[in-house]
N, C-alpha and C positions, 0 to 999 in steps of 0.2 A: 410588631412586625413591620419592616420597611417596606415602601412601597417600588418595585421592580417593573420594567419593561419583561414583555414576556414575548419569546422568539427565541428562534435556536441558534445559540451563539460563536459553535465552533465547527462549521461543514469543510470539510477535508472531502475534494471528489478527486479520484484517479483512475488511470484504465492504462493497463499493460497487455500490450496484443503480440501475436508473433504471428510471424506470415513464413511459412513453407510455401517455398520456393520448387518448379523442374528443373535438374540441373540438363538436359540437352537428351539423350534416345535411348539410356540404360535401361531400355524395355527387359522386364523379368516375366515368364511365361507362370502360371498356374497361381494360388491363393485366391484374396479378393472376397467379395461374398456379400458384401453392404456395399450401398449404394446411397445415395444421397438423394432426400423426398425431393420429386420433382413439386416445388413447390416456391412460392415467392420468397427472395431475400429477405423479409424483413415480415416474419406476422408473430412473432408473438417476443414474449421478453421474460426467461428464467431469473426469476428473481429468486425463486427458496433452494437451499441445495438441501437432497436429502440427508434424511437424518439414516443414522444406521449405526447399531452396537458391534459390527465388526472387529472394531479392532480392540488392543489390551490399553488398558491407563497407560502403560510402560512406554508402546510405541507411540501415543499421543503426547505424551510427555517429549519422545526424544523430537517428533515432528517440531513442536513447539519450537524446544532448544537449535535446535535448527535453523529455523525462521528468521528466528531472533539472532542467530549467529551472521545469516543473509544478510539480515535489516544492519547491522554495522557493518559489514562489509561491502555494501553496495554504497552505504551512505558516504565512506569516507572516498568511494572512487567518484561518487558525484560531486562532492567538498569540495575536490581537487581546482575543480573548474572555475571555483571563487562563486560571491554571488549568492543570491538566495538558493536552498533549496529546499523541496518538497516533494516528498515520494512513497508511495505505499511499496518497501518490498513483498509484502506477504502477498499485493495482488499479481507484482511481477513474478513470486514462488506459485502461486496458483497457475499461470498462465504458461509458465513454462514445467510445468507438473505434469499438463496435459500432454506435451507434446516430451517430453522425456519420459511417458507410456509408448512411444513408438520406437525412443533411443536403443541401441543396442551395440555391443562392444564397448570403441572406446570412446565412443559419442557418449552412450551409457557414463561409462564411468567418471568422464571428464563434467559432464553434467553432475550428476554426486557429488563430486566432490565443492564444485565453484557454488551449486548451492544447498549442499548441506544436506541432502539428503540422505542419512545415516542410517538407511531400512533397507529391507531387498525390497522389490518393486511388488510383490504379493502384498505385502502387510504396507508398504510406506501409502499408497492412495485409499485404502479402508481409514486407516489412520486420520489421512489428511481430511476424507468425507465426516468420518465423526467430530475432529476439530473445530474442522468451517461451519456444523451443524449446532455445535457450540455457542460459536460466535453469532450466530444470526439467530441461533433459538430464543422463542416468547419474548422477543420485544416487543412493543404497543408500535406505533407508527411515528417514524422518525426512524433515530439510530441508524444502525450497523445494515444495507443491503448488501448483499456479495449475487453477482451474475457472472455465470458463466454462458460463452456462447462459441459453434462452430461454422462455418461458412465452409464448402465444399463445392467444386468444379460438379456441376450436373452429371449423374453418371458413370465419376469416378470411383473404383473401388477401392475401400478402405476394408483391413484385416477384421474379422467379427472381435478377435479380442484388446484390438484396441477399440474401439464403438464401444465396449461393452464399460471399459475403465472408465472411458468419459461419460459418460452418459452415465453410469451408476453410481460413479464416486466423484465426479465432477458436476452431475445436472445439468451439461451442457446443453443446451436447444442447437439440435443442429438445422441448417438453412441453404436450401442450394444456390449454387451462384453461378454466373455465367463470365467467369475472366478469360475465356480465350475470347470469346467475340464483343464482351461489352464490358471490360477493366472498368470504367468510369462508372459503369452503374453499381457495379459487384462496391464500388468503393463508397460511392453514395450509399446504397443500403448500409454497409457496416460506419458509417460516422453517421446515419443516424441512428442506430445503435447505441453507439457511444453514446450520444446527444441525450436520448429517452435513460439510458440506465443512467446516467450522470444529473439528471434533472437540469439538462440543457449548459448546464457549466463547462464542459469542452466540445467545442467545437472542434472540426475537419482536424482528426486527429492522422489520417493519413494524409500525408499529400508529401510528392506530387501521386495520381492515379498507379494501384497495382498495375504489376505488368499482366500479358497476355499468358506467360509460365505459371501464373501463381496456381498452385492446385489446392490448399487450404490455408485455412487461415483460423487461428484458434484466439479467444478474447476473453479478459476478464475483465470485470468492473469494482470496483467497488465506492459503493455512496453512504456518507457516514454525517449525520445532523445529529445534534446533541444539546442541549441547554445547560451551561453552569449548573452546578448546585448554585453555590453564592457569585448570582451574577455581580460586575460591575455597574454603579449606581457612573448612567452619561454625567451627571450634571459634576461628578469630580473627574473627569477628563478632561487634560489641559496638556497644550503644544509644550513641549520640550526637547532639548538638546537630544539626537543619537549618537554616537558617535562610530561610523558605517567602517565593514571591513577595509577599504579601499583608503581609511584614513581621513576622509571628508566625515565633518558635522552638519546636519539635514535638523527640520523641526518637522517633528511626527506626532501626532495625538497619543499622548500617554496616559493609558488608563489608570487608576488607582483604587484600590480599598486596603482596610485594615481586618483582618480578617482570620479565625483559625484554619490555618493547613500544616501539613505534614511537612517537613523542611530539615535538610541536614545540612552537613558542609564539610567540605577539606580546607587543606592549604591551597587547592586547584583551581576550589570551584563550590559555588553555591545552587542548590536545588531547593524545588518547591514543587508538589503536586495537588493540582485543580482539579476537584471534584466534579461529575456530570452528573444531572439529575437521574440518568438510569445509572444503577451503584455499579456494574461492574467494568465501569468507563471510569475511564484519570486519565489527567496530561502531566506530563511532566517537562518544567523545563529548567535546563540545565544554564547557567551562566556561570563560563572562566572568569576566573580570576584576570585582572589587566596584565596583558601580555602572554596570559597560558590558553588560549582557544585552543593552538594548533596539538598542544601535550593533549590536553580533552581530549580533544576528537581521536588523535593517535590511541587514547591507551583505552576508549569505547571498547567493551567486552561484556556479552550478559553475565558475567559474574560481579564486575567491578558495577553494573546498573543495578545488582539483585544485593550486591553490600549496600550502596546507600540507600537502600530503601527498606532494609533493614534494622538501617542506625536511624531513618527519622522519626521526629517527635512530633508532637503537636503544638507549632507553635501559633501567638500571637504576631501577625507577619504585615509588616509595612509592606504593600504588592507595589511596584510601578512597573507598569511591563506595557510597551506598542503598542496601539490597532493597528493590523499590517492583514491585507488582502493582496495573494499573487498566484501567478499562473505558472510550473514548470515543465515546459517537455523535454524528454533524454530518449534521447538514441542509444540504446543498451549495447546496442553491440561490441563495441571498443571495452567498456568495463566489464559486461562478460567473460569477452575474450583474457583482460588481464587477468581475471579469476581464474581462469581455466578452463574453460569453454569454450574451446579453438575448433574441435573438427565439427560441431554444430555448423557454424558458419562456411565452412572450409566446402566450396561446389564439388571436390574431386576425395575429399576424406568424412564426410557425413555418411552418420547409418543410422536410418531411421527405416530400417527393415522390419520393422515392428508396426508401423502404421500400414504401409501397403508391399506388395509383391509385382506391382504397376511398372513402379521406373522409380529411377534415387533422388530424393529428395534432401533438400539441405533449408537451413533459416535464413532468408537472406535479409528478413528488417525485423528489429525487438526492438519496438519502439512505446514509450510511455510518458503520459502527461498527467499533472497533478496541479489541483487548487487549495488553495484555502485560504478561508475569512475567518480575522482573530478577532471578537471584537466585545462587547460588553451584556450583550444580551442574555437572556437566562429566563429562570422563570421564579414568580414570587412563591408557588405553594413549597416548595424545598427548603425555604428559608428557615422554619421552624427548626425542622431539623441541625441546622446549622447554631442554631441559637442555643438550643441542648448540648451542640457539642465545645461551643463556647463556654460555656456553663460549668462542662464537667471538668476543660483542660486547666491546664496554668503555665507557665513559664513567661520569661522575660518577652519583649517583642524585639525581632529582627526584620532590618529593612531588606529586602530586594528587590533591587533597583536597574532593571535590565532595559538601561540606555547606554549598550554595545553590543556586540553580535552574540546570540545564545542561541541554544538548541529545543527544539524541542520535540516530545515524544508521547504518540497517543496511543494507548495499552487498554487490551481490557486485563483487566487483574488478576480473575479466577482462569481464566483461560488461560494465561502467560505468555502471550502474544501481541508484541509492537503490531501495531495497525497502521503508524505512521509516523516518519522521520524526518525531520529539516532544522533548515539554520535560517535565521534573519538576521542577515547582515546590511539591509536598507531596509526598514519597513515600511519607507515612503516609495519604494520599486512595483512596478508593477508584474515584473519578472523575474528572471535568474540577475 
């Protein structure tokens, strides 16, 4: 058994928030009925969302497919922009889940469609509760956290059946706030929210300060630590050539082992997927072929990800792949809206007559930030298993050798759900 550095080697944090917005006096008389605990911004932090047998395999299923349909369609509107990226859609699909419980008409429907949400609204948030309950159930400490949180204007009322969707099928902690007389603090409290569910890796994810209109504010997190199965051994890590999307060559620490994994290939493009020490964790990352990145990304589809993962085997695999640590925020709104997700935003066609009967409300920022550290850490006791599975495979050895921009993609597997999406295209950046 080789001897391993032990730490966890591949932490992905992000957090996707959305702030509702008053759009000016469209007082509406009668509803309401919850009210928001008078109580401090900031005392407690939902970390487990309920579990609950709600919903059928069927619509957990189509949630999934959904998700997964999001995660490549957000990713290539983030690609666009060049430069690294990194993003959890499924925490931007949670975040905006909650608050497309209060959508109605064609806010409603324009929201469906841009992200996927193929259920009517009874069945699609049981669904999405027993999913996420999924995802977070019986891990040990580390792994997969998912936090939902609500921030609310003191006092203001909220419909009892929206309270009821988030709070049941969400787990949201709700927390009152004070943004008409003190924006600055209401903003303080929720980035240090952020700050605690992210284990301090994003920092002042709003800025500049909410306005004095904002009446809620709805948040997701998610914090994701994992160890290799077969970590990378530091002492075969060595500087070498990248060659960056921009066309510049950089020297970046290139990790290496020889190692069994799952590995296919086209004419397009080569894959390989890394084991995590909890089994229903894998990354996968994708590297075009020279000169086919932009064909990749264009013809990304969970069907054409769920063929090559089908066709691969087990091989004997030469790894050379980056250490690359970055940080990215997006301003969702713009790629929203090209989705389809127009009168969200729009101050005079938003209907979110579902959340309250107060006065109209609209999203005016869907904003989201994501980290991650690639790097060779793992743990020794896993290795065993790896040596058995060495033991039983065969095949020729294939090099991959991902020194130019590649993709990559962190899944749990039984669940059927992308947890996280990006590109390195500098791995020596410390940004987009």
């Amino acid at each position: 058994m080789k001897h391993r550095d032990i730490i966890g080697a591949l932490p992905p944090l992000c957090v996707a928030m959305l702030l509702c917005l008053l759009v000016g006096c469209d007082r509406r008389e009668g509803g309401g009925g919850w009210f928001a605990p008078r109580m401090p911004a900031l005392t407690c932090l939902a970390e487990a969302i309920p579990a609950g047998a709600d919903a059928t395999e069927d619509d957990v299923a189509v949630v999934a497919e959904g998700m997964n349909a999001f995660t490549l369609d957000l990713y290539r509107r983030l690609a666009a922009e060049g430069g690294n990226v990194v993003a959890s859609p499924a925490s931007v699909s949670l975040a905006c889940g909650m608050a497309y419980a209060g959508a109605r008409g064609e806010t409603e429907s324009q929201m469906a469609a841009a992200l996927h949400y193929n259920l009517p609204q009874d069945r699609l948030h049981p669904a999405v509760r027993t999913l996420a309950s999924r995802l977070v159930g019986g891990q040990e400490s580390g792994g997969l956290r998912v936090a939902n949180a609500m921030w609310l204007q003191s006092g203001y009322p909220l419909l009892p059946g929206f309270t009821e969707v988030v709070g049941r099928d969400y787990g949201a902690a709700a927390y009152a706030a004070d943004f008409q007389t003190d924006p600055a603090g209401a903003t303080r409290s929720i980035n240090d929210w952020v700050r605690s569910a992210t284990n301090d890796r994003i920092r002042d994810l709003i800025q500049p300060d909410l306005s004095r209109d904002t009446r809620l504010v709805l948040a997701n997190a998610v914090h994701f630590l994992e160890a290799w199965e077969e970590p990378f051994e530091r002492k075969m890590t060595e500087d070498g050539d990248f060659s960056t999307l921009d066309g510049r060559v950089v020297v970046a620490p290139m990790m290496h082992q020889r190692e069994m994994h799952q590995y296919a290939e086209t004419d397009d493009l080569q894959a390989v997927w890394l084991r995590y020490r909890y089994p229903t964790h894998r990354a996968m990352l994708v590297l075009p072929r020279p000169g086919r990145l932009e064909a990749v990304e264009a013809a990304l589809t969970p069907q054409t990800l769920a063929d090559l993962a089908a066709e691969a085997v087990w091989c004997d695999v030469d790894l050379i792949v980056p250490r690359f640590e970055f940080t990215a925020p997006s301003d969702l709104v713009q790629p929203l809206t090209d989705m389809g997700m127009v009168d969200a935003f729009d101050i005079s066609r938003a209907d979110f007559s579902g959340m309250t009967s107060a006065e109209r409300l609209f999203i005016s920022r869907a904003l989201h930030k994501a980290y991650i550290r690639f790097d060779e850490k793992g743990t020794e006791a896993a290795a065993a298993t790896a040596v058995a599975m060495e033991a039983a495979m065969a095949g020729d050895r294939v090099e991959f050798r991902a020194d130019k921009p590649f993709l990559f993609l962190i899944e749990d597997e039984p669940v059927g759900v992308h947890l996280f999406i990006g590109r390195v295209a500098d791995p020596t950046a410390s940004g987009p």
